[in-house]
N, C-alpha and C positions, 0 to 999 in steps of 0.2 A: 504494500500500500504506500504509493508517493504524495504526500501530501505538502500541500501549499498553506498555512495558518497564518494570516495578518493579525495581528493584536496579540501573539503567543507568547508575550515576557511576562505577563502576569493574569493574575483574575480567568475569568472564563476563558482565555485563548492559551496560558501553562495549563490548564485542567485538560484540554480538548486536547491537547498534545501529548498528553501524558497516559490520558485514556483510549486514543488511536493506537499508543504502542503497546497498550496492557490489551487489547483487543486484539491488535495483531499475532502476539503472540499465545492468546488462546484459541488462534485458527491454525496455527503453527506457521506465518508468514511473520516478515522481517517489515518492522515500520520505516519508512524512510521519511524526513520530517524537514521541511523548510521551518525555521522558529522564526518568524518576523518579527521585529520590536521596529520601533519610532528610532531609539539609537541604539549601539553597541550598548550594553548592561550584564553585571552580574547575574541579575534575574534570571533576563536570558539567555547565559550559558549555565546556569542552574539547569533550567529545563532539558535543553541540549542533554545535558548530562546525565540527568534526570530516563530521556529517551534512551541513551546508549547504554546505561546500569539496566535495561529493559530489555537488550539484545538487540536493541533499534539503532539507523541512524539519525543523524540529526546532524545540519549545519544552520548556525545562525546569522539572518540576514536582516539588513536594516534598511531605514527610510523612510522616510516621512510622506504618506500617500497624499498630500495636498501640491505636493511634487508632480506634474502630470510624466513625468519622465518614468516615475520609482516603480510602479506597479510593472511596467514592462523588463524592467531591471530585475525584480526579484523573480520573475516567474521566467526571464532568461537564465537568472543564476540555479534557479531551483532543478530545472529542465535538464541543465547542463551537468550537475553534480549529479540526478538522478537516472537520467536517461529518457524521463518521460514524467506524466502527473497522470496519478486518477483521480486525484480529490483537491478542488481548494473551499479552506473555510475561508470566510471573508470578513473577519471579528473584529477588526479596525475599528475604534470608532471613540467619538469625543462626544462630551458634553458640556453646555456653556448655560446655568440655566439665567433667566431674564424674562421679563415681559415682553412679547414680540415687540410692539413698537417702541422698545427703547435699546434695542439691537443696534447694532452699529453695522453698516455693511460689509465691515470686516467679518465683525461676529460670523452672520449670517454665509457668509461665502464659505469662511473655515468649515465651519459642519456640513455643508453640503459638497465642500471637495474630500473632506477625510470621508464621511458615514455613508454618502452617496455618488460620489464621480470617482472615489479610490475605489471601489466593491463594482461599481461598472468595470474599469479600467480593467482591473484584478481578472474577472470576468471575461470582459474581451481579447486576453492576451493570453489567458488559459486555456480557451476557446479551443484552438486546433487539437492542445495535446490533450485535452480531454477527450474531442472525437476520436482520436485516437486509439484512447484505452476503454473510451465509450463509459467515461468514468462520472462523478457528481459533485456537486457544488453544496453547498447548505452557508448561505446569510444568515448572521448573527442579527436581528433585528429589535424588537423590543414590544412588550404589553402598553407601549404610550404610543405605539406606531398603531396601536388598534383602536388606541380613544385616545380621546385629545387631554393633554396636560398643562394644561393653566399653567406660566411660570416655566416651562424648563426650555424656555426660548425656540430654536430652528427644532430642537433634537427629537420630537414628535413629527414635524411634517420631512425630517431628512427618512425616520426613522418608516415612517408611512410610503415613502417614496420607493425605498429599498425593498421593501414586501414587495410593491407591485412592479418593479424589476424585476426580482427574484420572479416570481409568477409569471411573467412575460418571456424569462428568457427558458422556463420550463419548455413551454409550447415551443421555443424558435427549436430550443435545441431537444427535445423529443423524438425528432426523426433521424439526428443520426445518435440516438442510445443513451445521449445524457438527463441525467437525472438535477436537478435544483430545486431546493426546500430551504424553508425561512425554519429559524429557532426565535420565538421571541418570550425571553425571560422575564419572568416577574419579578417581586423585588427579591433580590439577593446581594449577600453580602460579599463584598469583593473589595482591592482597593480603594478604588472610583469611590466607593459608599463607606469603607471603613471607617471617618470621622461622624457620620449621622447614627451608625449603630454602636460606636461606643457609646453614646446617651442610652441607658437603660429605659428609659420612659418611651423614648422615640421607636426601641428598640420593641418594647412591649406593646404598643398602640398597633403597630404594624402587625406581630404577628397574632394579634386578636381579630382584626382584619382577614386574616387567612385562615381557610376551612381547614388545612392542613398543620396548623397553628405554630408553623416554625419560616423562619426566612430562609430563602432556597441559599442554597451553596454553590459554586462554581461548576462542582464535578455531577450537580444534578442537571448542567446546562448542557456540562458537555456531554455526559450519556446520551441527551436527547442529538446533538450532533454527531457524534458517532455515527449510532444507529443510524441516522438517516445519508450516510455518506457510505454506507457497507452493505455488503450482500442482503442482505436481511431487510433492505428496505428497497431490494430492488423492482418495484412496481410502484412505487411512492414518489410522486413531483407534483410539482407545483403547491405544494402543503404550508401551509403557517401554522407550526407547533407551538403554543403558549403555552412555555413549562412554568406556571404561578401559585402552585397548590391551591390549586381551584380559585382564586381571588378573583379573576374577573369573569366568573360564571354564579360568584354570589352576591352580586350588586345587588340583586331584589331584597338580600336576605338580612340587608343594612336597613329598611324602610322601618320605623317604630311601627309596632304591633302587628296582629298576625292574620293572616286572612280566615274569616269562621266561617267553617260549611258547616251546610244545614241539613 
């Protein structure tokens, strides 16, 4: 399994890397792992390391997807050390949050060139050697890309956008054998969020909030991408996964009192 991860130096994109190669090797295949990070970091040669203590490879690459150049660079580098690709995640992604119109059009441009023209780019330049291996994609997207979130600025409508990419480029690419599927997580706790959840109050309000009554983890985001990049999901495209423990399926069940039948 060749795989392509943007966002792999920490949070959800170490977990999905970590978990492709502990997968690989209960198929009895060798993972081979592009780790992308934003720059060179210990983080991400932790992981790297992480994949080769797993009987995988792994090379770590960098760049900043707001770069229209980087996305082609890394999935030449990745190509080139592998031999080929059957999987990119595409987990890259920022957050800036704000009132929409007090955005600056810097603001606004960054989240849409990192979360949505770098996971295009990503995409388009994978493109051949996935047909190739007739391999699959899975976007990292988000439970605010499905409803709208007051206050966390572009990252809702970047996050929106990318679903329906993802989705669009299921159908182009269906006829020659690839597969693409959205993962979009609910809240979970990862760097990004690690200062909102040390508040124990903040911490506890939320996961009252979920029917599952705990905040997800990283490696419950990445199992959902896994699976959807592996044999075992090979009938499955065009799909948006919301792994939330059930939270945005129990909006009703917030309403004060209860409905009485008669």
């Amino acid at each position: 399994m060749r795989v392509l991860v943007s966002g792999g130096s920490r949070g959800i994109g170490a977990a999905v890397c970590i978990r492709i190669a502990e997968a690989a090797v209960s198929r009895g295949e060798r993972a081979q792992i592009a780790v992308c990070g934003l720059a060179s970091s210990e983080p991400q040669e932790e992981v790297a390391r992480s994949v080769r203590a797993l009987g995988g490879d792994a090379i770590a690459l960098s760049g900043d997807l707001s770069n229209v150049d980087v996305a082609a660079n890394l999935v030449e580098a990745a190509v080139s050390e592998f031999g080929g690709l059957d999987a990119l995640v595409a987990n890259a992604g920022v957050a800036s949050p704000g009132s929409i119109c007090d955005l600056s059009v810097a603001e606004w441009d960054k989240m849409f060139e990192v979360n949505l023209r770098g996971a295009w780019l990503l995409a388009k330049h994978s493109y051949p050697h996935l047909k190739q291996s007739r391999g699959a994609a899975c976007f990292t997207s988000s439970m605010s890309g499905q409803m709208p979130h007051a206050g966390s600025g572009a990252y809702s409508p970047t996050k929106a956008a990318l679903t329906m990419l993802a989705k669009t480029l299921a159908l182009e690419w269906a006829p020659d054998g690839i597969r693409a599927n959205i993962v979009s997580p609910g809240m979970t706790h990862t760097p990004m969020t690690e200062k909102m959840y040390a508040d124990p109050a903040i911490k506890k309000a939320r996961e009252d909030l979920i029917p599952l009554s705990r905040i997800g983890d990283p490696r419950d985001i990445a199992n959902a991408i896994e699976f959807l990049i592996s044999p075992l999901a090979g009938f499955i495209t065009g799909q948006d996964l919301c792994v939330d423990g059930g939270f945005s399926q129990s909006i009703l069940s917030h309403i004060p009192g209860r409905p009485i039948s008669k």
